[in-house]
C-alpha positions in Angstrom: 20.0 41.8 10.9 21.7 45.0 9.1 22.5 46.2 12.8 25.0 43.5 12.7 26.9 44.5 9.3 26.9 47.7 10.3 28.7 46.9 13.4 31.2 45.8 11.2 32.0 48.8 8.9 34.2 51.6 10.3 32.2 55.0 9.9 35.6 57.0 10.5 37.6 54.3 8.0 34.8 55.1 5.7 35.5 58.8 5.4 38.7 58.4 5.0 38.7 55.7 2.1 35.8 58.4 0.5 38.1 61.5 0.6 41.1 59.2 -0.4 39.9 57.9 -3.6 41.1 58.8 -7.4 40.7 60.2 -10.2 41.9 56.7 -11.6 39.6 55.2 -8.7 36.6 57.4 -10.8 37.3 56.6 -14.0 37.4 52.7 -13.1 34.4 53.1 -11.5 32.8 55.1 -14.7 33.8 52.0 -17.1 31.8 49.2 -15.1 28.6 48.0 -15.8 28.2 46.4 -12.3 29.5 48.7 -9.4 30.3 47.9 -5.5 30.0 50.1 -2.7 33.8 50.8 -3.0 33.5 52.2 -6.6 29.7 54.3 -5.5 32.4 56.2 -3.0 34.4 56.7 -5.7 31.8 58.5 -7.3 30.7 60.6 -3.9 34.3 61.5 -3.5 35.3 65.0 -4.0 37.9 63.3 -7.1 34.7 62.4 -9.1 33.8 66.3 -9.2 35.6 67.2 -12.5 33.5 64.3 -14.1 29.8 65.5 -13.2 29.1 65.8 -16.8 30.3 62.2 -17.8 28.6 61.1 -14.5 25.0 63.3 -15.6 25.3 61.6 -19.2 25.4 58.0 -17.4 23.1 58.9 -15.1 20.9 59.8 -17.7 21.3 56.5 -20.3 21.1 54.0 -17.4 17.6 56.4 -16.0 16.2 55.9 -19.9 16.8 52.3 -20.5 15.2 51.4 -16.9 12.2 53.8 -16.8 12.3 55.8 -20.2 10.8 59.2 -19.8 8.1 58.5 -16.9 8.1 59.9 -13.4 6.1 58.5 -10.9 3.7 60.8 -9.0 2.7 61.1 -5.4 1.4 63.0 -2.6 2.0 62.9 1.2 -0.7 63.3 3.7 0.4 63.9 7.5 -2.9 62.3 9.4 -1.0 63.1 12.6 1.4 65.3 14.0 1.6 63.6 17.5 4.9 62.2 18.5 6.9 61.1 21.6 10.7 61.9 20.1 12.4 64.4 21.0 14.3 65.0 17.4 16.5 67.9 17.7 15.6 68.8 13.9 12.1 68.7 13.9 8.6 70.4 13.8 6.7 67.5 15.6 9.4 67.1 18.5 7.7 66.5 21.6 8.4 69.6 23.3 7.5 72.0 20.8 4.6 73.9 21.8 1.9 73.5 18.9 -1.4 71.7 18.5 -1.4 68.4 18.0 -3.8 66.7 15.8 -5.0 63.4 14.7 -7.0 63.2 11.8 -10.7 61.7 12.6 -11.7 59.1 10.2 -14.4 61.7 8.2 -11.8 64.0 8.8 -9.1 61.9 7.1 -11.6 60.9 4.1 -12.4 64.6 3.3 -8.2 64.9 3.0 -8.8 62.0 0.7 -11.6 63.9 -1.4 -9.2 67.2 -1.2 -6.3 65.3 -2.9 -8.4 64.1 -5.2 -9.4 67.4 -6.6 -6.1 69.0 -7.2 -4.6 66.1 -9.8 -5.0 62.2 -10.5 -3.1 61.5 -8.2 -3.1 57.2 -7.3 0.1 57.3 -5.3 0.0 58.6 -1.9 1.9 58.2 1.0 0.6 58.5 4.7 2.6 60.1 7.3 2.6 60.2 11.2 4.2 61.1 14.0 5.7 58.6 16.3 2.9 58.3 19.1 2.1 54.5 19.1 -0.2 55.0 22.1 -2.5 57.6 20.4 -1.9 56.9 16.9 -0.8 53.0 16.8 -1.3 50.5 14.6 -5.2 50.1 14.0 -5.2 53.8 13.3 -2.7 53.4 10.6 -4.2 50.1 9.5 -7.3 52.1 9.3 -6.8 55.1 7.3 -4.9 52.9 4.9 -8.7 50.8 4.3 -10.2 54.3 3.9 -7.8 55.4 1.2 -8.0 52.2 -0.6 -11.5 53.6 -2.7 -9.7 56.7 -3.6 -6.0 55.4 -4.4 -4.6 52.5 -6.1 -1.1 52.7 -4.3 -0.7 53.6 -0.4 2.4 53.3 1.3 3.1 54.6 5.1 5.7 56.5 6.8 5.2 55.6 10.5 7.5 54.7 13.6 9.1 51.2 12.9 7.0 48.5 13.6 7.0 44.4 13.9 7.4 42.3 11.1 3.5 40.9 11.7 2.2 44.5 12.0 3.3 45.3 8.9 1.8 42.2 7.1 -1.1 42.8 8.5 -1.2 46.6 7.3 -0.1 45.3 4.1 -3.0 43.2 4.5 -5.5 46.3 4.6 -4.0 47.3 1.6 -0.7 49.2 1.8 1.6 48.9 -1.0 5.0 50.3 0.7 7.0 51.5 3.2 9.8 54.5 3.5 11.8 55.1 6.6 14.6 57.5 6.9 17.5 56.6 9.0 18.2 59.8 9.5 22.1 59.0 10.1 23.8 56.2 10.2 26.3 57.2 12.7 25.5 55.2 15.7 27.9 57.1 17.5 26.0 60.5 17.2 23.0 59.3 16.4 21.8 60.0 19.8 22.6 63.6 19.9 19.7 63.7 17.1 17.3 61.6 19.1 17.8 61.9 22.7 14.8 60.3 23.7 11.7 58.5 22.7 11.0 55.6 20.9 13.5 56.8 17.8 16.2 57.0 20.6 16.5 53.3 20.0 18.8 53.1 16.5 19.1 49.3 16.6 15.5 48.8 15.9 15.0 51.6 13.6 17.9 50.1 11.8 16.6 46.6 11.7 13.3 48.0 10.8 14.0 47.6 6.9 14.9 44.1 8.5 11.5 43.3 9.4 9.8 45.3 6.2 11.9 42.3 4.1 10.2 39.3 6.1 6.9 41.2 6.4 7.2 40.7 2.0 6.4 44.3 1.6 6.1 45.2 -1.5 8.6 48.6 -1.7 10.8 49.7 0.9 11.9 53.2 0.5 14.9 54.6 2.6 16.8 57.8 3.5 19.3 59.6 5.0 18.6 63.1 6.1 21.3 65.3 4.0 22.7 67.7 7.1 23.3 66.2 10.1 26.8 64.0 9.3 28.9 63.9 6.6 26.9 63.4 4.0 29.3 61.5 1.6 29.9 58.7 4.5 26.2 59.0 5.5 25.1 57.8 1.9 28.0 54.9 1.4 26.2 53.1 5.1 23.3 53.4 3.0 24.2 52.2 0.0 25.7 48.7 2.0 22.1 48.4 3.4 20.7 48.5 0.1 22.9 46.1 -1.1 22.6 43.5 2.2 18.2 44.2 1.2 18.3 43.7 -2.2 20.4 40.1 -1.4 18.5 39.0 1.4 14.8 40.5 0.0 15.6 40.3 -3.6 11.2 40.4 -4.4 11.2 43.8 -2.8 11.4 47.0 -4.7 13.8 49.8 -3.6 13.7 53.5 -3.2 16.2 56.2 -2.1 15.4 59.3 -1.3 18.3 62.1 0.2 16.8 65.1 1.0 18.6 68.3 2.0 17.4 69.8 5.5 14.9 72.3 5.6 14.0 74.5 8.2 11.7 73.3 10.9 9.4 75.6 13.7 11.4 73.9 16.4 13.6 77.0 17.5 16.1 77.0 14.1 18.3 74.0 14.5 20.9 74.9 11.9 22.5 71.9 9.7 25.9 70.8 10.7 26.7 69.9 7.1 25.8 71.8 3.9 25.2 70.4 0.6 25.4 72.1 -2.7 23.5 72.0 -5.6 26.2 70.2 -7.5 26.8 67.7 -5.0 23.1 67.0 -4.7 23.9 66.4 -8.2 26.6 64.3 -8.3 25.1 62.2 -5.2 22.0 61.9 -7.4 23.8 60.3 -10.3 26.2 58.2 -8.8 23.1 56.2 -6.9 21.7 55.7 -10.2 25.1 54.3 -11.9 25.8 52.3 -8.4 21.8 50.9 -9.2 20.3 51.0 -12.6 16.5 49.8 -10.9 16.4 51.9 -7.5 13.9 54.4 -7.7 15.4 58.0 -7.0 13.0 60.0 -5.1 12.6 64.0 -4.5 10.1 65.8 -2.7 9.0 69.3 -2.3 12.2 70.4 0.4 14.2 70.4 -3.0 13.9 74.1 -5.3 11.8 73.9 -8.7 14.2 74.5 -10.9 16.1 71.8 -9.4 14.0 69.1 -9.7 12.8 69.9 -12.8 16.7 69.6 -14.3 16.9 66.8 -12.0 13.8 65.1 -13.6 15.8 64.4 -17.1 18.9 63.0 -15.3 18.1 60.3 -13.0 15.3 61.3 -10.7 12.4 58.5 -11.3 9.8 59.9 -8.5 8.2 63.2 -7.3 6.0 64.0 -5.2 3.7 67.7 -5.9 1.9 69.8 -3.7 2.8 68.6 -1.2 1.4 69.6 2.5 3.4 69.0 5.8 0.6 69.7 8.3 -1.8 67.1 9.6 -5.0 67.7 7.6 -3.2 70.4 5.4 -5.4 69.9 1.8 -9.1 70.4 3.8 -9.1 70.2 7.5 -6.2 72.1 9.0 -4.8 74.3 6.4 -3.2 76.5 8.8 -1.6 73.9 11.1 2.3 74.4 12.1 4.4 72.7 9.5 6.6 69.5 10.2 9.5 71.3 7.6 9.0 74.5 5.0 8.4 73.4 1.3 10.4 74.9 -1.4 8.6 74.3 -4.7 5.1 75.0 -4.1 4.3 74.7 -7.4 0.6 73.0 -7.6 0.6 69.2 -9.3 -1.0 70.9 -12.2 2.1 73.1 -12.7 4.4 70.4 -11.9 2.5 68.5 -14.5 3.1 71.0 -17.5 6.8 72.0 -16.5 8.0 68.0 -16.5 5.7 67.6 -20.1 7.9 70.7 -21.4 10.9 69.0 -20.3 9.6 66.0 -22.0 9.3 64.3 -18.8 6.0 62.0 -19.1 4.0 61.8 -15.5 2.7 59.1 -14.2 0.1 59.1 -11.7 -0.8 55.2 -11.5 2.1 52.7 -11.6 1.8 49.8 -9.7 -1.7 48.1 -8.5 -2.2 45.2 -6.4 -3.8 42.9 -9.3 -0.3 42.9 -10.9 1.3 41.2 -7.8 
């Protein structure tokens, strides 16, 4: 289990090898074809900074000969904003005083139908709270069967589960899973996550584990840009994609980095702020570090970022997006888990990657091709 490497790799050693690196260490790491985790913290390191435009043009060839000019399209759909954590961050914590929903099956369909209506959208991505009680494993398992007549590709973000739950919600059709860490530090990680079931990092940890010997399909992971330093927080990720990809080499791999947002939970305030640049230059040293990882951005990240992002390395976007549990028909007014910051609809997302010469995709993986 990853729990176990981790244990092995010095978070404060980490930061310190990061801010001590080169300009010789960068340029090394700029001439491989095949980097290790020591060269990607080269290229997170504050000496890589006078290179972002060598970086961006790298970034960009490696983006071009992997996925051309496509970007993959989704949406999210929260079916539940019920939770048991007590995440110091967030909209759903436990404490908050809001309504909590759970989407009914008609009412989840007509979400469904909603989607629908406002692009072709074939990707989407279903998204709970952590409330295995109320919202557990059949309801998931179920509102992936409903989506299957209306979308070609469903993946889940849920609490972490068992290997055989998620065979057998792979099973009912679901194509892939994405699970933020949130941190890596396991010694603050706490702090974040006081209590609930998220409390617990070794299994969330180990839960990318358990995706591997479940064989599902695409794991997507994260780090949630705010809480620690952000440069050692994305080099512990980067060694758990490498320790996947080697022990679940069949499995496809996302990353996604997102920069905290403001949540209805009382303004927690980010410890750590990240720039546009160094969103940047954390964008393209993953896709250097990784030719084939998908690079993901949602709707937390400014239009006319990810629109300059979209020609440099990004591979997947999601578009009109909604936070709140039954958000596109149902509950349009419900309390938000986070704010959105391009709320541009898919259809003007559409037109402003096609004028960038970006080409979207709405459909790119089905079952049949397994």
């Amino acid at each position: 289990m990853f729990s176990d490497e981790l244990k092995k790799i010095s978070w404060s050693d980490t930061t310190s090898a990061i801010m001590s690196k080169t300009e010789a260490d960068v340029l090394r790491a700029l001439r491989k074809e095949r980097l290790d985790v020591d060269d990607f913290m080269a290229l997170v390191s504050p000496a890589a900074e006078p290179y972002l435009e060598t970086m961006a043009r790298l970034s960009q060839k490696y983006t071009m000969e992997r996925f051309g000019k496509t970007m993959s399209m989704f949406i999210p759909l929260y079916i539940t904003n019920s939770c048991t954590n007590s995440c110091v961050y967030c909209g759903f914590h436990v404490a908050n005083k809001m309504k909590r929903t759970i989407l009914t099956e008609a009412e989840i369909v007509n979400e469904y139908k909603a989607i629908k209506k406002l692009g072709p959208f074939e990707n989407i991505l279903l998204v709970t709270g952590e409330n295995p009680a109320k919202a557990g494993v059949e309801y998931i398992a179920r509102a992936v069967e409903l989506a299957k007549p209306y979308f070609s590709n469903v993946k889940i973000e849920v609490m972490p589960l068992k290997a055989e739950e998620y065979k057998y919600i792979a099973d009912c059709g679901m194509n892939g899973v994405i699970c933020f860490q949130e941190t890596y530090n396991r010694q603050n990680y706490n702090i974040y996550h006081p209590r609930g079931q998220k409390a617990n990092f070794e299994w969330r940890v180990n839960g990318f584990d358990r995706m591997g010997q479940a064989g599902v399909h695409t794991i997507g992971m994260g780090v949630l840009i705010g809480l620690e330093d952000w440069r050692t927080d994305v080099t512990m990720m980067a060694h758990h994609l490498r320790y996947l990809q080697k022990h679940y080499w069949k499995t496809k791999y996302s990353v996604n980095f997102p920069r905290m947002r403001p949540s209805e939970n009382g303004g927690f305030q980010p410890n750590v702020l990240m720039s546009d640049r160094e969103l940047a230059q954390l964008t393209f040293a993953y896709r250097i570090f990784d030719h084939d990882v998908d690079i993901s951005y949602s709707t937390r990240e400014p239009a006319e970022i990810r629109d300059h992002m979209a020609c440099l390395g990004v591979t997947t976007m999601s578009a009109e997006s909604k936070t709140e549990p039954g958000g596109y028909f149902s509950y349009p007014q419900t309390l938000e888990q986070f704010h959105v910051s391009d709320s541009r609809t898919a259809v003007e997302v559409e037109a402003a990657l096609k004028k960038n010469g970006r080409e979207p995709v709405w459909k790119d993986w089905d079952n049949i091709l397994n």
